[in-house]
KOLMIKE-711947 format. One record per residue (C-alpha): chain; x negated, y negated, z; residue in one letter. Coordinates in Angstrom, 3 decimals. Layout:
   ch         c1         c2         c3   aa
    A          X          Y          Z    A
...
REM end
This chain:
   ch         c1         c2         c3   aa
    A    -29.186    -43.449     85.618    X
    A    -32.003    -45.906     85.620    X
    A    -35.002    -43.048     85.694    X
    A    -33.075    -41.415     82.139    X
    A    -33.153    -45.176     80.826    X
    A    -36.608    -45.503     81.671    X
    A    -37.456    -42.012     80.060    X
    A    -35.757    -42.768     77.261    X
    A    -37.209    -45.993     77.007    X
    A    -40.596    -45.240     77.346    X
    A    -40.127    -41.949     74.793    X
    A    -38.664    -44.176     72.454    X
    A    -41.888    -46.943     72.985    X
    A    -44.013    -43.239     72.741    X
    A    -42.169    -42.707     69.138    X
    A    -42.546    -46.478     67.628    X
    A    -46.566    -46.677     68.732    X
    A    -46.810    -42.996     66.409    X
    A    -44.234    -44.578     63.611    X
    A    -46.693    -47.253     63.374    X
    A    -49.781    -45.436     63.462    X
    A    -48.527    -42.952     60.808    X
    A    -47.396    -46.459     58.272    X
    A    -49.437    -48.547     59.525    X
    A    -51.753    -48.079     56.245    X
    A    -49.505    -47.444     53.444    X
    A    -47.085    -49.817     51.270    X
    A    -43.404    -48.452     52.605    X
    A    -42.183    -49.478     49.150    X
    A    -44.860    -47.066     47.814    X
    A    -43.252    -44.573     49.679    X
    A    -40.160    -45.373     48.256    X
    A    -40.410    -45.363     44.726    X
    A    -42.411    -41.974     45.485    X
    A    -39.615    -40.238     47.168    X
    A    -37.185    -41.061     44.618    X
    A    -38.848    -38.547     42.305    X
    A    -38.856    -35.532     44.848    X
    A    -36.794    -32.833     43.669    X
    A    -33.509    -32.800     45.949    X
    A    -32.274    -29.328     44.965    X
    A    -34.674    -27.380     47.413    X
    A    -32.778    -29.178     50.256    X
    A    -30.435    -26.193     50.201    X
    A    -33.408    -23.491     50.945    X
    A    -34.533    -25.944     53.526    X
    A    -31.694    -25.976     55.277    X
    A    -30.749    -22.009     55.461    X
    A    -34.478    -21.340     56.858    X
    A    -33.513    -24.517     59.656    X
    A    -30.215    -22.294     59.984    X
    A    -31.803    -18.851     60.567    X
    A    -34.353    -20.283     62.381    X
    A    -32.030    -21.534     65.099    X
    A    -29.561    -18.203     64.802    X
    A    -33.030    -16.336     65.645    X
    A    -33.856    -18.408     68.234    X
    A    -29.819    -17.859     70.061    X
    A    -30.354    -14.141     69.265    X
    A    -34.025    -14.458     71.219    X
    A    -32.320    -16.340     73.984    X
    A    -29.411    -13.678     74.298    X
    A    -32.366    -11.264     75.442    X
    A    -33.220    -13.518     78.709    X
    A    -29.411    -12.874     79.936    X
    A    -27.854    -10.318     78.242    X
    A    -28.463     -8.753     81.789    X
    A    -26.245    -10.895     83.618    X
    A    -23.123    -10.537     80.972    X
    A    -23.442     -8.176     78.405    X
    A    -20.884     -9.431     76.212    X
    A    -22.215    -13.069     75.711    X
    A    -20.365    -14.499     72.506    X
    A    -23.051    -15.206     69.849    X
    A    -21.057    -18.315     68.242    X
    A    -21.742    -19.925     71.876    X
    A    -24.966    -19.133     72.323    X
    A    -25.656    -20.878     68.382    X
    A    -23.621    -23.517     69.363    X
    A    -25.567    -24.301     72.700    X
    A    -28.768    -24.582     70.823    X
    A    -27.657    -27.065     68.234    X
    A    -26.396    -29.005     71.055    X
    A    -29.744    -28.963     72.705    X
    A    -31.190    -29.999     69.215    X
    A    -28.768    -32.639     69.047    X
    A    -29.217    -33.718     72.279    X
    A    -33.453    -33.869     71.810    X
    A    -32.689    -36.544     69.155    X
    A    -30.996    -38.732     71.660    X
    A    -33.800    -38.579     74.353    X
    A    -36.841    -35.943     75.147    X
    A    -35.890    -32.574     76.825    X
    A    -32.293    -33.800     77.298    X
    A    -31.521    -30.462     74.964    X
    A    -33.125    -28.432     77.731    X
    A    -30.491    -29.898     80.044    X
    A    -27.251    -29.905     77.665    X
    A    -27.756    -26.050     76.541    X
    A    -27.261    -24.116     79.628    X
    A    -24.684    -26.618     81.021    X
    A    -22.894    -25.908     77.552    X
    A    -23.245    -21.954     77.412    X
    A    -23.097    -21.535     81.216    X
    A    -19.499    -23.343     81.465    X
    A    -18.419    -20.940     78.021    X
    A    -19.866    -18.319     79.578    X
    A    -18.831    -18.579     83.284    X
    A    -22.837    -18.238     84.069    X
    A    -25.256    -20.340     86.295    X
    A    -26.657    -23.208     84.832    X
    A    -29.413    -23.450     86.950    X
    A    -29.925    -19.502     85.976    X
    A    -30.114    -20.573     82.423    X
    A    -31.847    -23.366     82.786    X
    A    -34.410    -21.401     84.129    X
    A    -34.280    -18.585     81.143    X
    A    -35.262    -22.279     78.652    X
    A    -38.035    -22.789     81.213    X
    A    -39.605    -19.696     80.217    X
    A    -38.646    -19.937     76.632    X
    A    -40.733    -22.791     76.305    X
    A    -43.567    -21.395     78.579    X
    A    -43.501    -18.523     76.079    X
    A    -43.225    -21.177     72.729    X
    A    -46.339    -23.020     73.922    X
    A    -48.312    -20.014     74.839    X
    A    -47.509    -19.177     70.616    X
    A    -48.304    -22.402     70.002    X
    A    -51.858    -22.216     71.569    X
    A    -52.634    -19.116     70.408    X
    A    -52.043    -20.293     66.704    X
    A    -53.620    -23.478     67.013    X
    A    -56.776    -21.508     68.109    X
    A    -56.652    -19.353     64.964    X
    A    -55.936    -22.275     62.966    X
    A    -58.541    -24.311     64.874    X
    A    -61.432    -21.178     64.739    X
    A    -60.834    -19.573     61.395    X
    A    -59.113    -22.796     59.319    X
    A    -60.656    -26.312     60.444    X
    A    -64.057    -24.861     61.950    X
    A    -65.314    -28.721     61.458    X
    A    -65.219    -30.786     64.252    X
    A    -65.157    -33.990     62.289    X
    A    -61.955    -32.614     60.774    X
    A    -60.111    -32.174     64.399    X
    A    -61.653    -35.699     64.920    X
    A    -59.694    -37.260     62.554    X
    A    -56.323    -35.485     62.663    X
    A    -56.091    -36.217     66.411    X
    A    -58.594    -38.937     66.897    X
    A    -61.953    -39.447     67.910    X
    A    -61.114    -40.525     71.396    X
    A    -59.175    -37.312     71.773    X
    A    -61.553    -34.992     70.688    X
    A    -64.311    -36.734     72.776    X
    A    -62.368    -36.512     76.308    X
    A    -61.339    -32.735     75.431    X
    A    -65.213    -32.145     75.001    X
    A    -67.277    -34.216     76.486    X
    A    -68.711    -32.711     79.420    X
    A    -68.082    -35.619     81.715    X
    A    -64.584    -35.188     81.189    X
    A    -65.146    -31.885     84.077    X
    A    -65.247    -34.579     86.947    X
    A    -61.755    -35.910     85.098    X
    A    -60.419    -32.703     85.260    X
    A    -61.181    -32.114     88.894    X
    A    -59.992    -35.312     89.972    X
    A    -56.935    -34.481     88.087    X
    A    -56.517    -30.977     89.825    X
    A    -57.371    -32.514     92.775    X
    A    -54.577    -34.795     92.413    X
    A    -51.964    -32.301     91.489    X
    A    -53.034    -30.634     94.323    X
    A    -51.836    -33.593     96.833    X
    A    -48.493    -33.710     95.066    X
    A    -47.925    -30.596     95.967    X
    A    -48.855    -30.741     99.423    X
    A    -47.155    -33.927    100.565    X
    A    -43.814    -32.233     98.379    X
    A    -44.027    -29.413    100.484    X
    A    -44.354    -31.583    103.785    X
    A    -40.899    -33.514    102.651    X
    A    -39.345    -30.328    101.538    X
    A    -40.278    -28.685    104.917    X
    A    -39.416    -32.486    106.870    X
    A    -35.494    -31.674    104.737    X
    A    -35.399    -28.415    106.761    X
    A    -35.581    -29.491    109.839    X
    A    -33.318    -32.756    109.122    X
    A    -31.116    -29.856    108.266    X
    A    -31.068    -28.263    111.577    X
    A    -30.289    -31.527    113.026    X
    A    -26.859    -32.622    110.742    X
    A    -24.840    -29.978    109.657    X
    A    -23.614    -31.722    106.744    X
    A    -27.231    -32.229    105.036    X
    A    -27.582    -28.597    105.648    X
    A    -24.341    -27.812    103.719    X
    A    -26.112    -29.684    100.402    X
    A    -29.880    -27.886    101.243    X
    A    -27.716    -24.392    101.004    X
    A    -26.632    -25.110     97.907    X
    A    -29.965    -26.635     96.525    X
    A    -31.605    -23.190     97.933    X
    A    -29.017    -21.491     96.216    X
    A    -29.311    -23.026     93.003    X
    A    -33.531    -23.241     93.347    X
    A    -32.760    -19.095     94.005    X
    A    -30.808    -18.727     90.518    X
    A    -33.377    -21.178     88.558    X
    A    -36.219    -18.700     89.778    X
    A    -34.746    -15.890     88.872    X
    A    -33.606    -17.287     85.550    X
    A    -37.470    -17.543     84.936    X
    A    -38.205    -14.504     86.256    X
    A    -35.919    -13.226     83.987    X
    A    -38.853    -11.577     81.219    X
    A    -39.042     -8.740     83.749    X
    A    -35.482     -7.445     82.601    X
    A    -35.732     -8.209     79.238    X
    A    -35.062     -4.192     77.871    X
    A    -36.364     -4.866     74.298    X
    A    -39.262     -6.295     74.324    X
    A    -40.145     -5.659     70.640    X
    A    -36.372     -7.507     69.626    X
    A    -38.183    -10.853     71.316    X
    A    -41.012    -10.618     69.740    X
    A    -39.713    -10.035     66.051    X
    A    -37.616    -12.724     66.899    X
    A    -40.126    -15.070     67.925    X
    A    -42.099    -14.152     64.395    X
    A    -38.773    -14.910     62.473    X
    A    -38.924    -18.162     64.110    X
    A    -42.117    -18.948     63.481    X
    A    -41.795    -17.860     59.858    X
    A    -38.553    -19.988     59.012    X
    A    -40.223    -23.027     60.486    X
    A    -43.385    -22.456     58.100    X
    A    -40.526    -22.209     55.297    X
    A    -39.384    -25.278     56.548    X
    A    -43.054    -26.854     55.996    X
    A    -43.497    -24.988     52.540    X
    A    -40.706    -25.429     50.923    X
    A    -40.858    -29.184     50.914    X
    A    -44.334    -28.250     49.138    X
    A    -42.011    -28.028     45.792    X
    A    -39.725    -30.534     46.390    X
    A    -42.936    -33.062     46.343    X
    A    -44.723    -30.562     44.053    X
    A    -47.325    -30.536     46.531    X
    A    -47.703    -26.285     45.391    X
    A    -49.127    -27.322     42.252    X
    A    -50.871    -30.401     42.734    X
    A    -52.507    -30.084     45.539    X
    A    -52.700    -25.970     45.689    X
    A    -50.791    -25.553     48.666    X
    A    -49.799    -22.385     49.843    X
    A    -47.875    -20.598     52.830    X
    A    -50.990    -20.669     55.129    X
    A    -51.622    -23.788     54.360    X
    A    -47.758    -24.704     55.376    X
    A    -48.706    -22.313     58.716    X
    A    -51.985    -24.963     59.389    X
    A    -49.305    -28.198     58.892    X
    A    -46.402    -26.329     61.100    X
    A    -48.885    -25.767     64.090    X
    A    -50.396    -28.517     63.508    X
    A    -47.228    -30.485     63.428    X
    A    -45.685    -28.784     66.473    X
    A    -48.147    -30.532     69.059    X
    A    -46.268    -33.700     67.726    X
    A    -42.923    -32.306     68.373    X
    A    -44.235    -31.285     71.825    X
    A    -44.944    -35.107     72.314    X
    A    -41.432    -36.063     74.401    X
    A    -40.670    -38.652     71.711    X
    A    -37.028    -38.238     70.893    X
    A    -36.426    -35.606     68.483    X
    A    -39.952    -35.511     67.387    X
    A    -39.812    -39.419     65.548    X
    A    -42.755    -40.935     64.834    X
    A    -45.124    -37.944     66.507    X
    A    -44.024    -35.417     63.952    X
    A    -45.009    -38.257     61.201    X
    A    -48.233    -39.098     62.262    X
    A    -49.854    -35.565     63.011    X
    A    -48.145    -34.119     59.788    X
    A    -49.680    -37.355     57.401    X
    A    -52.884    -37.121     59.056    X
    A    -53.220    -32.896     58.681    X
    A    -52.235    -33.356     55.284    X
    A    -54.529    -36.000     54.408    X
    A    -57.440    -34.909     55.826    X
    A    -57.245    -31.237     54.974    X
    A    -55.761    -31.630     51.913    X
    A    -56.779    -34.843     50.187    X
    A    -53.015    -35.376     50.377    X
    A    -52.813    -39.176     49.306    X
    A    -51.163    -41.210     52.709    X
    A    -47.943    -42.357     50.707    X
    A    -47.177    -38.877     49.594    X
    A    -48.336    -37.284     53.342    X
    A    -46.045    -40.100     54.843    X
    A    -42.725    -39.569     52.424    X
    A    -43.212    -35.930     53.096    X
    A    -42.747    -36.000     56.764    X
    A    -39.532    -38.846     56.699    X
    A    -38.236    -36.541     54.167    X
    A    -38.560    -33.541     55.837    X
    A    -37.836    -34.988     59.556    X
    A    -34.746    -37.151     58.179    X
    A    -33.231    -33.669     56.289    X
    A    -33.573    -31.845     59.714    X
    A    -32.194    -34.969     61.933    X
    A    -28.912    -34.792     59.060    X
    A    -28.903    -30.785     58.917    X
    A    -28.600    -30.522     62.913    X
    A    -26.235    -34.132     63.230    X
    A    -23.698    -32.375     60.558    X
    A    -23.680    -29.037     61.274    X
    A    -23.151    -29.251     64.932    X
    A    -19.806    -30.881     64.970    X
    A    -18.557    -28.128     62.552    X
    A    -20.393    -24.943     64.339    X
    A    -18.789    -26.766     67.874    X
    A    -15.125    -27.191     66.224    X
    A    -15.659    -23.467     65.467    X
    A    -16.494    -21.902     68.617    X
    A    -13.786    -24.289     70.377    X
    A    -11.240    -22.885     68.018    X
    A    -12.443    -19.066     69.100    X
    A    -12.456    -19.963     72.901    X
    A     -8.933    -21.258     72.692    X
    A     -7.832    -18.282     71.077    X
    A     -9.812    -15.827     73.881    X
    A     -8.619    -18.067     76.529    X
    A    -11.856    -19.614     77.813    X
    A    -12.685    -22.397     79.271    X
    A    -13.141    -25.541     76.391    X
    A    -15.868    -27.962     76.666    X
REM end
């Protein structure tokens, strides 16, 4: 209890240090009086490409374990994520915890299986994620300076400066020790185990589950079509550059500033190393990287860069706090009808 309120804590210290980088230099009554000119009626648009985005990512999800129960209900698996999306506002990675305990108690499943199949979701999301921030970072923003002053000088320096090598081995090294003295304790449990039967009663059962979480990351070598997953993972990628361009016209960022659908895919990449910062929900990261991006590769002005991120980051916060209630109310009422188990 006291390690989640210290997470918590120190995500939610993480996401006020970012809020007040990203305001820290504009007027918020500026940004006031700006966003009460934005045009509110592409709010709608928004919100069916945050909708399909997160149906595509269930469908993608079904893939990992439609081997273990061919007949997963769909509803569930929709509903799971927008739990886990609800969940990420309340604290970092809670949502990876709250969606397999959610599906795998609908589902009569193993949550640490699942838990293992988000594992190498997100192993697969980042490995997207790097591979478009090198295109963005090789063919968009070849300059330096610009990468300097989106993520910060003292960033850019440690990533290449070549003293940073004896950092990095240091580092490994390290790791390295973790490892070793956690495989001393783990094999120290063992043997404890040998010695009081009812310790080794709980290490079966951590074995068992630590069996099931492998193999629910393992689980990309049963996946059957691998050409569903990776349209899928391109329709999610696509709705959440929708999500970044259509804001565009609510601001009419399109025609003032001449932005354009790759330059909504340079702000979403660019903006999804913030939301990979465990700050809850994104708050504060998202606003910073996403004012910055725009105002350095655009000339986007820093009151109109900073009332395009709260607007955009508040309408996803109220899309995914509304929405879930109903879309859980819904697959209750189904489950109650089919006669399994209600969470």
């Amino acid at each position: 209890m006291f390690k989640r309120f210290l997470k918590i804590s120190l995500a939610l210290l993480l996401g006020g240090v970012f809020l007040w980088l990203a305001f820290r230099n504009v007027r918020l009554q500026e940004v006031w009086e700006y966003a009460q000119d934005i045009q509110f009626g592409w709010i709608l648009p928004f919100a069916i490409s945050a909708f399909c985005s997160h149906i595509f990512r269930a469908l993608r999800w079904r893939l990992l374990i439609e081997h273990d129960k061919k007949n997963l209900d769909r509803v569930t698996l929709f509903s799971g994520v927008l739990v886990g999306y609800l969940m990420n506002l309340v604290g970092p990675r809670l949502g990876e915890v709250s969606r397999p305990m959610y599906v795998a108690k609908k589902e009569d499943l193993s949550t640490s299986k699942l838990m293992g199949t988000i594992v190498l979701e997100r192993i697969f999301d980042i490995l997207v994620m790097v591979f478009l921030m090198g295109v963005v970072s090789v063919y968009l923003i070849s300059d330096l300076s610009l990468l300097k002053q989106i993520f910060g000088d003292e960033t850019i320096a440690f990533l290449t400066n070549e003293s940073s090598l004896l950092t990095y081995g240091w580092a490994l090294l390290f790791l390295l020790l973790i490892v070793a003295i956690g495989y001393l304790l783990f094999r120290f449990v063992l043997y404890l185990g040998t010695k009081f039967e009812v310790l080794q009663g709980w290490i079966d059962r951590a074995k068992g589950a630590l069996v099931m979480f492998k193999d629910g990351v393992l689980s990309a070598r049963k996946v059957e079509r691998w050409w569903l997953f990776l349209f899928y993972t391109l329709m999610i990628w696509f709705c959440y550059t929708l999500m970044t361009y259509i804001p565009f016209w609510m601001f009419d960022m399109q025609a003032t500033y001449d932005l354009d659908m790759l330059d909504a895919l340079v702000i979403t990449v660019i903006s999804a190393i913030g939301i990979a910062i465990p700050s809850p929900g994104g708050l504060g990261t998202y606003h910073y990287f996403v004012k910055q991006s725009l105002l350095v590769l655009y000339a986007v002005p820093g009151v109109t860069g900073i009332a395009y991120a709260t607007v955009t980051h508040a309408s996803m916060v109220i899309f995914v706090a509304s929405i879930t209630p109903f879309v859980l109310f819904i697959d209750k009422m189904r489950s109650t009808k089919a006669g399994k188990p209600v969470v």
